[in-house]
C-alpha positions as CSV (number, residue, x, y, z in Angstrom):
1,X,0.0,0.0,0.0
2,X,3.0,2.2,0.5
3,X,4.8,3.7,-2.8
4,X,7.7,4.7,-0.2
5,X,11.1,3.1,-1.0
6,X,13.1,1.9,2.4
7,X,13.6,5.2,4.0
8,X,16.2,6.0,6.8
9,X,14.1,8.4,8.6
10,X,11.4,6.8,10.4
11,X,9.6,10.5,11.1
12,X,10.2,13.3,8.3
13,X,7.3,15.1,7.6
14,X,6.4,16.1,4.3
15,X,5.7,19.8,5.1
16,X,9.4,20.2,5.6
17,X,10.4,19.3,1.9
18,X,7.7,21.2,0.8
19,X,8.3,24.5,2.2
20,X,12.1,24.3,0.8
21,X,10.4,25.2,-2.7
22,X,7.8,27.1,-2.2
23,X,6.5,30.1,-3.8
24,X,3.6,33.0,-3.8
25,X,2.1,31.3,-6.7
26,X,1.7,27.9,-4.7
27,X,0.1,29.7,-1.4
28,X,-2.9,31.2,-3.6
29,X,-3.4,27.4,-5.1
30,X,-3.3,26.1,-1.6
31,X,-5.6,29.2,0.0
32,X,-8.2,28.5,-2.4
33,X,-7.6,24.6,-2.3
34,X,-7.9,24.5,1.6
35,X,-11.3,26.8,1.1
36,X,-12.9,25.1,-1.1
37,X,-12.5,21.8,0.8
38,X,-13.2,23.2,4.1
39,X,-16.8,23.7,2.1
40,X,-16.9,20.3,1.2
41,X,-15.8,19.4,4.9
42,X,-18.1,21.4,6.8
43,X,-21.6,19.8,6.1
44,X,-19.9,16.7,5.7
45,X,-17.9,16.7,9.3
46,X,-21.5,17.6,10.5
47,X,-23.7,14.9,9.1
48,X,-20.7,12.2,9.7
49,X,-20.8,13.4,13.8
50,X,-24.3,12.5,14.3
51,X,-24.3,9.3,12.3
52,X,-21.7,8.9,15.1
53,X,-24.0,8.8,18.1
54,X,-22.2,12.6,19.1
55,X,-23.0,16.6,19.0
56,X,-22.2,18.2,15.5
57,X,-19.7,20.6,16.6
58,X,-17.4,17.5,17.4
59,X,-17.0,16.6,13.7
60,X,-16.0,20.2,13.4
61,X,-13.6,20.0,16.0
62,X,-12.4,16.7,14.8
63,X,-11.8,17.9,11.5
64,X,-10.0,21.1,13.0
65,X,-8.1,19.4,15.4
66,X,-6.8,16.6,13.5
67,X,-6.6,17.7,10.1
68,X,-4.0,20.7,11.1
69,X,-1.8,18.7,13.2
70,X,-2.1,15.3,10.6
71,X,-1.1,18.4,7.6
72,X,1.1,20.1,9.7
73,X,3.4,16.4,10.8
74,X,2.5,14.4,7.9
75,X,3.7,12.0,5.4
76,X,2.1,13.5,2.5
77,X,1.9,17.0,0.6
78,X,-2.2,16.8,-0.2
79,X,-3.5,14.2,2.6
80,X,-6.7,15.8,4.1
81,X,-8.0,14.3,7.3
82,X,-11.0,14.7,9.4
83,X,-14.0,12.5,10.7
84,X,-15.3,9.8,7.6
85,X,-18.0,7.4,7.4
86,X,-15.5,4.4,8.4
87,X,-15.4,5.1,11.7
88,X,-19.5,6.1,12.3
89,X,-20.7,2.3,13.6
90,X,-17.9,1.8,15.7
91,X,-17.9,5.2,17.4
92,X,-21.6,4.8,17.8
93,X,-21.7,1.5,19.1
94,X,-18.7,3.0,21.5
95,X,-20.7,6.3,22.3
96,X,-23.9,3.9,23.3
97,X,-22.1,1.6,25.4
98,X,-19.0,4.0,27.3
99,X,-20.4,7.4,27.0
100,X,-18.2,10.4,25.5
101,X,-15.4,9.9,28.0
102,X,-15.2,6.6,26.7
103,X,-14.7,7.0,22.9
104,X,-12.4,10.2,24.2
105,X,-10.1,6.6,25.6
106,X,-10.3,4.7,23.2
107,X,-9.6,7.8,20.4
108,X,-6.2,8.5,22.6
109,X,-5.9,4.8,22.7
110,X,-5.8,4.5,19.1
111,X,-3.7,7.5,18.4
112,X,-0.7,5.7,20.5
113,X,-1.1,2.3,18.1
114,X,-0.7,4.3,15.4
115,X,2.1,5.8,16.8
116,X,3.8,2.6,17.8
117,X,2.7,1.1,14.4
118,X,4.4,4.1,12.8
119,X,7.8,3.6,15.1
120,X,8.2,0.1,14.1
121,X,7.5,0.9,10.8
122,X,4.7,-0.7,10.1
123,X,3.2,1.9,7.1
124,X,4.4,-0.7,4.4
125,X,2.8,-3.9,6.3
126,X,-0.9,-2.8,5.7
127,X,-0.7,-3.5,2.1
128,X,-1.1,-7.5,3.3
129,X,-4.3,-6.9,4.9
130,X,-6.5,-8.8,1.8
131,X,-8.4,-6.8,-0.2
132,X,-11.4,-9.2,0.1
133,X,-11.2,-8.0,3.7
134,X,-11.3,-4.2,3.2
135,X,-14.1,-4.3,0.3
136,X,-16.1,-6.5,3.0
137,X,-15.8,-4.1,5.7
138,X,-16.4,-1.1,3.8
139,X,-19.3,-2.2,2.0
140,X,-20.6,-3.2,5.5
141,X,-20.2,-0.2,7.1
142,X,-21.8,1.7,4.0
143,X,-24.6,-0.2,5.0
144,X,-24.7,0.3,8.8
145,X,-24.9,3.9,7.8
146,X,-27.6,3.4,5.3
147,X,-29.9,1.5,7.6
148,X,-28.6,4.1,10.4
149,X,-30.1,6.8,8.5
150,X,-33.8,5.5,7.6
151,X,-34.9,6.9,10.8
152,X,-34.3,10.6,9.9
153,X,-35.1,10.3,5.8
154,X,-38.6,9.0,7.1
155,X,-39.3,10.8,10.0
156,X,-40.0,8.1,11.8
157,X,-41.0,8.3,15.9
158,X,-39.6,5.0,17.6
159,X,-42.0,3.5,20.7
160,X,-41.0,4.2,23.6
161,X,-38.3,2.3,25.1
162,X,-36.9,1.0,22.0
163,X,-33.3,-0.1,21.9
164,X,-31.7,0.5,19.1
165,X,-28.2,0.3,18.8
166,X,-27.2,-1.9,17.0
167,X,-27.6,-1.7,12.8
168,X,-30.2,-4.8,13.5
169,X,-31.9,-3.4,16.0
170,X,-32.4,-0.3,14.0
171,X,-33.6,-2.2,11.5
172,X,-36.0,-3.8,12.8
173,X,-37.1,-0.8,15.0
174,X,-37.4,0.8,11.3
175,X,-40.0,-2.0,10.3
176,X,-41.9,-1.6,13.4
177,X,-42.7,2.3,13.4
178,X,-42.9,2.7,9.5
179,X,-46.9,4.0,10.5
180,X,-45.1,6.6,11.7
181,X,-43.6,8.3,8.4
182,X,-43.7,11.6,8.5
183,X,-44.7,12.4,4.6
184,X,-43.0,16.2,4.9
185,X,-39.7,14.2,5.9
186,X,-39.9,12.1,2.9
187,X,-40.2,15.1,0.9
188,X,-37.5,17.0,1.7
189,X,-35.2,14.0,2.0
190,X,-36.1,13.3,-1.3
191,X,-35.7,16.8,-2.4
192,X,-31.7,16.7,-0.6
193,X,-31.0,13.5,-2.5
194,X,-32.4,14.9,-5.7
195,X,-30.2,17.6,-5.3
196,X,-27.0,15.4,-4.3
197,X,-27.7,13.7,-7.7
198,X,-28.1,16.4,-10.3
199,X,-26.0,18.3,-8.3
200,X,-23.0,17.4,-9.6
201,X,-23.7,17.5,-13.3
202,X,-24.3,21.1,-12.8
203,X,-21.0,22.4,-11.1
204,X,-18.3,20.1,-9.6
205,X,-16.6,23.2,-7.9
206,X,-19.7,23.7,-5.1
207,X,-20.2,20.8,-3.5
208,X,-23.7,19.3,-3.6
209,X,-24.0,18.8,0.2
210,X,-23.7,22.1,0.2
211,X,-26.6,23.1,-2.0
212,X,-28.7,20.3,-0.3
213,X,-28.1,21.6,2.9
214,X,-29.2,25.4,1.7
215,X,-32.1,24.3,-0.5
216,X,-33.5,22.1,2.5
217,X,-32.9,24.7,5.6
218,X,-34.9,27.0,2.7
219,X,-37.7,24.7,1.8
220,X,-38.6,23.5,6.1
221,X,-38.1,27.6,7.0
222,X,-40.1,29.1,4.5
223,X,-43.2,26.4,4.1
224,X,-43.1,25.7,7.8
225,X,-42.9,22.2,7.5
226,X,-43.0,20.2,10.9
227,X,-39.6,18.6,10.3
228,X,-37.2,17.8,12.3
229,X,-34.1,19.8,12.5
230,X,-30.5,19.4,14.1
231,X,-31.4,22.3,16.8
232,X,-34.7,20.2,17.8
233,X,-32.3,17.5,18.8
234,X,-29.1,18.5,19.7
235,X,-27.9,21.3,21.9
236,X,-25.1,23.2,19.4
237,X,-22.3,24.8,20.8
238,X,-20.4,27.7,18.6
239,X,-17.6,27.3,21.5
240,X,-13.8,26.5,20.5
241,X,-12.1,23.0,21.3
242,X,-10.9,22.8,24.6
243,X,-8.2,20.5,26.2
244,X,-10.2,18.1,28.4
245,X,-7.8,15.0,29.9
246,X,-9.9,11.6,31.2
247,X,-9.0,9.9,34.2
248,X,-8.1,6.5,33.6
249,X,-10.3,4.0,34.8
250,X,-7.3,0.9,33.5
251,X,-10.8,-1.8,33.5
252,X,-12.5,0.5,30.8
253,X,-9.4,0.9,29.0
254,X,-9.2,-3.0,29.2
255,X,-12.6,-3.3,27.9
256,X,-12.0,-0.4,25.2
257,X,-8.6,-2.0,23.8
258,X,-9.9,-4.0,21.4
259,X,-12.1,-1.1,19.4
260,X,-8.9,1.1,19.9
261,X,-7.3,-1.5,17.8
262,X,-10.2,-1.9,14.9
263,X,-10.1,2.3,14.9
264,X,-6.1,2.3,14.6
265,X,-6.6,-0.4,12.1
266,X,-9.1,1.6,10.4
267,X,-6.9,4.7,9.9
268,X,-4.1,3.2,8.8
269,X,-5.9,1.3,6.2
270,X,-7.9,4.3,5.2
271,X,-5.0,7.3,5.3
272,X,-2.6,5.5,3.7
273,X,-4.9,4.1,0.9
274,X,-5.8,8.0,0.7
275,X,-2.1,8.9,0.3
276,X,-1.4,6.4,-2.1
277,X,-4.3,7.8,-4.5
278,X,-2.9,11.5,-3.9
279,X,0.7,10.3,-4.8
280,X,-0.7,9.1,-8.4
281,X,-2.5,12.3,-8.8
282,X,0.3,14.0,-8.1
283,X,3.1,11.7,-8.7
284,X,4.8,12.0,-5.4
285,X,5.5,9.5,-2.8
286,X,4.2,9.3,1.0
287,X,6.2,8.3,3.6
288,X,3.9,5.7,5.0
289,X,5.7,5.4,8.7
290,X,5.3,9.4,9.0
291,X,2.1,9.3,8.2
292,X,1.0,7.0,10.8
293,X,3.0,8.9,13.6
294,X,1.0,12.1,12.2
295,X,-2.4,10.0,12.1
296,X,-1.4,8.8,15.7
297,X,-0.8,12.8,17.2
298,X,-3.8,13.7,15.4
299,X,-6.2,11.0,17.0
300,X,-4.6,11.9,20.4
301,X,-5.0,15.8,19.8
302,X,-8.7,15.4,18.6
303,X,-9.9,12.8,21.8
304,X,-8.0,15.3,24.1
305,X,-10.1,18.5,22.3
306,X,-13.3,17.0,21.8
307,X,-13.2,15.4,18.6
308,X,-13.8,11.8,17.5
309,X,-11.2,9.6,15.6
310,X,-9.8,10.8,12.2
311,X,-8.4,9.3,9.1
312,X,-7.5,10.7,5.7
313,X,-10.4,10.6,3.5
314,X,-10.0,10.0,0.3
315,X,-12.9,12.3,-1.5
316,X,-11.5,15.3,0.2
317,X,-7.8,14.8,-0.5
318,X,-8.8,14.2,-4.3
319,X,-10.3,17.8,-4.3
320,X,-7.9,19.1,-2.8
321,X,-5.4,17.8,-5.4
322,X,-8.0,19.1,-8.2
323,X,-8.5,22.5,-6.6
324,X,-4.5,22.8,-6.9
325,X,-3.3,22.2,-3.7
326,X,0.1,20.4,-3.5
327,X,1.8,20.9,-0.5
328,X,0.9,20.5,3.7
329,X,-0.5,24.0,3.9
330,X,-4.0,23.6,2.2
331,X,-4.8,20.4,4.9
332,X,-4.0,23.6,7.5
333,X,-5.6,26.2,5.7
334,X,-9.3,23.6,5.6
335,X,-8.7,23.9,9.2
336,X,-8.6,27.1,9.9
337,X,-11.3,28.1,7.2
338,X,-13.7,25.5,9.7
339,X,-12.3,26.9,13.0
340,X,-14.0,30.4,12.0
341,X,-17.2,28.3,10.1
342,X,-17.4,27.0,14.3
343,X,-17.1,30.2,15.6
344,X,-19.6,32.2,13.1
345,X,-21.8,30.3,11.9
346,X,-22.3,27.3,13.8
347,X,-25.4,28.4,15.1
348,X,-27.2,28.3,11.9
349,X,-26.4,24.6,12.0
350,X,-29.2,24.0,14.1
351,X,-31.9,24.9,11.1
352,X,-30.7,22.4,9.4
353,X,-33.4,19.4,8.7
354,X,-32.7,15.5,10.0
355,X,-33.4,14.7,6.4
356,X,-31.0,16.4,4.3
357,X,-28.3,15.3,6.9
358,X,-30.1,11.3,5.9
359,X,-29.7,12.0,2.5
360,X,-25.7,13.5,2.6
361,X,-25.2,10.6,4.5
362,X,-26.4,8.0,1.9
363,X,-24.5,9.6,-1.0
364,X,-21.4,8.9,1.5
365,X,-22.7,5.5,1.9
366,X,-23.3,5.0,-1.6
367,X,-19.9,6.3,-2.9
368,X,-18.1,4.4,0.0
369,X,-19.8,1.1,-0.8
370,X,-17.9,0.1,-3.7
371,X,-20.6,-2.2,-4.9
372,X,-18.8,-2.7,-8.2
373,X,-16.0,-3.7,-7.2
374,X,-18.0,-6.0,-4.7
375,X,-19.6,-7.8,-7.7
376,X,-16.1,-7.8,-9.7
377,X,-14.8,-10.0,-6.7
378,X,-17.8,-12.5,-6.6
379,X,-17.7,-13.1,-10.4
380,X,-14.3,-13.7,-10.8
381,X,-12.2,-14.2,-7.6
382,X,-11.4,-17.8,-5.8
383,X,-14.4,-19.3,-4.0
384,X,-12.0,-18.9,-0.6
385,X,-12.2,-15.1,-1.6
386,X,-15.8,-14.6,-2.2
387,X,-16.3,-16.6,1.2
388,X,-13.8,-14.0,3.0
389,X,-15.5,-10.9,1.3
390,X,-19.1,-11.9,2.0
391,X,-18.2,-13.5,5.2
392,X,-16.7,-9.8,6.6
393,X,-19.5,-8.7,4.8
394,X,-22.3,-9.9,6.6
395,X,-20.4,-9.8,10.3
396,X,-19.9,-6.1,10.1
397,X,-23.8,-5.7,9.1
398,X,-25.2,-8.4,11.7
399,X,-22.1,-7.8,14.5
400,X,-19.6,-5.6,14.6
401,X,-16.1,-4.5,13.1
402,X,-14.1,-6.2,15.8
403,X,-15.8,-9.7,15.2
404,X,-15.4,-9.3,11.4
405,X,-12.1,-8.2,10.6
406,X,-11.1,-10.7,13.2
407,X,-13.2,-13.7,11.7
408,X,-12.4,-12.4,8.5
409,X,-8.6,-12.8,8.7
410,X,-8.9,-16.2,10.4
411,X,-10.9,-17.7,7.5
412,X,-8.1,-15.8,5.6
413,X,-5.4,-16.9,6.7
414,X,-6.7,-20.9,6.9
415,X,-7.6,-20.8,3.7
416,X,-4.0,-19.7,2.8
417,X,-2.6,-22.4,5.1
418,X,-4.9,-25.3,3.5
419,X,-3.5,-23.7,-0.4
420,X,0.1,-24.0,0.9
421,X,-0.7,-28.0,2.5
422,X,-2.4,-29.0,-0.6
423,X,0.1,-27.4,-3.5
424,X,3.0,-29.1,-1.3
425,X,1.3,-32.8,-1.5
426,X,0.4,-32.4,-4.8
427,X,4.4,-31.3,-5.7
C-alpha cells in the first residue's frame, strides 16, 4: 500500500520538503484549495458526527483538530484528514455503550497504536491486509450507515423504550414504526438527494452537500414544514475545542482496547490508501511510517479537544489535489477556514433538517460502498475469496467491526494455510 522506497528516517514530515520550494504562486493554489475543501468538509464533518452517536460541533472540531496537526506532521503533501464514514458504527456503538469519555479513551488509545505502528515501521505492512477483507468491511459499514439513516429520511418516531443500537436493531425498529412516516420528511429527504444527484452534473466546484443543505434549511423555514431539525435535537455549541484529559479508569481501557485496535486499524488502512491515490495524482511518494505517527498525534489531539477519531479521507484529499493544492499547507488552511465556520456560523447549523443530513449521508454511503468492485470479486475471484468478502460482509452488518475483521482474517489466513498444505502434497 505504500509507494515509499526503504527510508532512513522513520519520522520526516512532508511539510518540511515542501516548504524548501515554495513560492507566492503555490500559497494562492493552496488558500483556495484549503477553502474550497473546508466547504466540502463542513456539512460533511457535521452529518458524519451524528451518524456517530455525538453533538455536530465534534465533527467540526475533529476535523479542525486533527486535520491541522495530521497536515502540519505528515507524510504526505495533499492528505486531508478529518472524521469519515469508516469510523460512524464503531464510534456509535462506543458512544452507546462507554459514554463520550469513553470514545475520548479509546480515540487516545488508538492514536498511540498508530504511533507505535508508525515507530516500528509498520506503514508498508498494511498493504497485506487482503483486499477481500477491506471491500467487505467497507461495503458493511456503507450499509450500517444506510440502515442508520432511515430513521431521519422518514421521519420516523420509535415506541417508547426502544433499543436501538445496533444496525439490526435499527432495522428492525425501522420495520416496526414505518406508520409513523412523517410524509413532509420524505419530501425534503427526497428533495436533498435529488439535489446530491443532479448536483454534480451542474457544477463540480460547489459541493452538492452544500446546496442540499441550503435548499432544505430554505424549503422547512419558509413552508413551515413540521420537520425535524438538528437544533430540535441537539444542543449546538459555537464554543472552541478545549483540552479536556480523562481519568483512567485501567478496566475501561481494558474493555476499550480491542475497538482502539479496529479504529487504529481503520486509519491506517484508510489514510494510507488516501495517500497512495494522492501520490498518483500528483506523482509523489508518502512516507507511509510518517504518516501514521502524524495520524497517531492527530487522534490523540482530537480525543484530548473533543473530537472523534480521524483518518484521511480519500474524496477530500482528491479535491484538494484538483483544486490545486500540492503541498501541507491547504490540509491547515481547511482547518482554519472550519475553526471560523465554528465560531460564526455554527449556530445556523441547528436549522438544518434530519433529512438532508439522511440523505448527505447515503451519498457517503453510496460512494463508500464500492458495490462494483463487490460484484467484480464474486464473479471472478477464488471461491475462498468470495467466502472471506461476504463473510466480513455480513459480520460487520449483523455484528460488529471487531468480530469481522477478526473472523475475516482467520478464514483468511486458513484458507492460505490449507492452499500452501495442498500445493506441497500435490508437488
Amino acid at each position: 500500500m505504500s509507494n515509499e522506497k526503504n527510508s532512513t528516517a522513520v519520522f520526516s514530515p512532508k511539510i518540511i520538503s515542501s516548504l524548501k520550494i515554495y513560492s507566492g504562486k503555490q500559497l494562492t493554489a493552496d488558500l483556495v484549495a484549503g477553502l474550497i475543501v473546508a466547504i466540502i468538509a463542513l456539512p460533511l464533518s457535521i452529518a458524519l458526527a451524528i451518524a456517530s452517536g455525538v453533538s455536530p460541533e465534534k465533527g467540526l472540531y475533529t476535523a479542525i483538530v486533527a486535520g491541522f496537526v495530521i497536515a502540519l506532521f505528515g507524510g504526505s503533501r495533499v492528505n486531508i484528514s478529518g472524521p469519515t464514514a469508516a469510523f460512524a458504527t464503531i464510534v456509535a456503538g462506543i458512544v452507546a455503550q462507554y459514554k463520550i469519555e469513553g470514545l475520548v479513551i479509546a480515540t487516545i488509545m488508538a492514536g498511540i497504536l498508530l504511533i507505535v505502528m508508525g515507530l516500528c515501521r509498520f506503514g508498508s505492512l498494511i498493504k497485506y491486509i487482503p483486499n477481500t477483507i477491506t471491500t467487505g468491511f467497507t461495503s458493511g459499514i456503507a450499509v450500517t450507515i444506510l440502515i442508520g439513516q432511515l430513521k431521519d429520511f422518514f421521519g420516523l418516531t420509535f415506541a417508547e423504550g426502544t433499543h436501538a443500537v445496533e444496525t439490526m436493531e435499527k432495522l428492525s425498529a425501522v420495520i416496526a414504526s414505518i406508520t409513523t412516516l412523517n410524509p413532509w420528511a420524505l419530501l425534503v429527504g427526497v428533495v436533498g438527494l435529488a439535489v446530491l444527484i443532479v448536483w454534480p452534473k451542474i457544477s463540480k466546484k460547489i459541493p452538492g452537500s452544500l446546496i442540499a443543505v441550503l435548499v432544505g434549511t430554505a424549503l422547512v423555514a419558509l413552508l413551515n414544514l413540521q420537520v425535524n431539525t438538528i437544533g430540535d435535537l441537539y444542543q449546538i455549541s459555537p464554543s472552541l475545542p478545549k483540552l479536556s484529559v480523562p481519568s483512567i479508569n485501567w478496566e475501561l481501557v481494558k474493555e476499550l482496547f480491542p475497538s482502539a485496535v479496529t479504529i487504529a486499524v481503520l486509519a491506517a488502512i484508510e489514510s494510507l490508501l488516501s495517500c497512495v491515490v494522492s501520490d498518483e495524482m500528483i506523482g509523489d511518494r508518502h512516507h507511509s511510517n510518517t504518516e501514521l505517527i502524524a495520524q497517531g498525534l492527530g487522534n490523540i489531539c482530537s480525543g484530548l479537544f473533543g473530537g472523534i477519531p480521524a483518518t484521511g479521507a480519500i474524496a477530500r484529499t482528491a479535491a484538494n489535489v484538483k483544486n490545486g493544492g500540492r503541498s501541507p499547507i491547504s490540509g491547515i488552511v481547511h482547518a482554519v477556514v472550519l475553526l471560523l465556520v465554528l465560531v460564526l456560523l455554527m449556530p445556523y447549523a441547528a436549522w438544518i433538517p434530519m433529512p438532508i443530513i439522511a440523505a448527505v449521508l447515503f451519498i457517503v454511503a453510496y460512494n463508500m460502498s464500492e458495490w462494483r468492485h463487490f460484484v467484480g470479486i464474486c464473479k471472478t475471484a477464488p471461491k475462498s475469496d468470495i467466502l472471506v468478502l461476504i463473510l466480513t460482509f455480513v459480520l460487520t452488518v449483523a455484528f460488529d467491526l471487531v468480530v469481522a475483521i477478526a473472523v475475516g482474517m482467520v478464514v483468511h489466513l486458513l484458507f492460505g494455510l490449507f492452499k500452501k498444505i495442498k500445493s506441497r502434497k500435490e508437488a
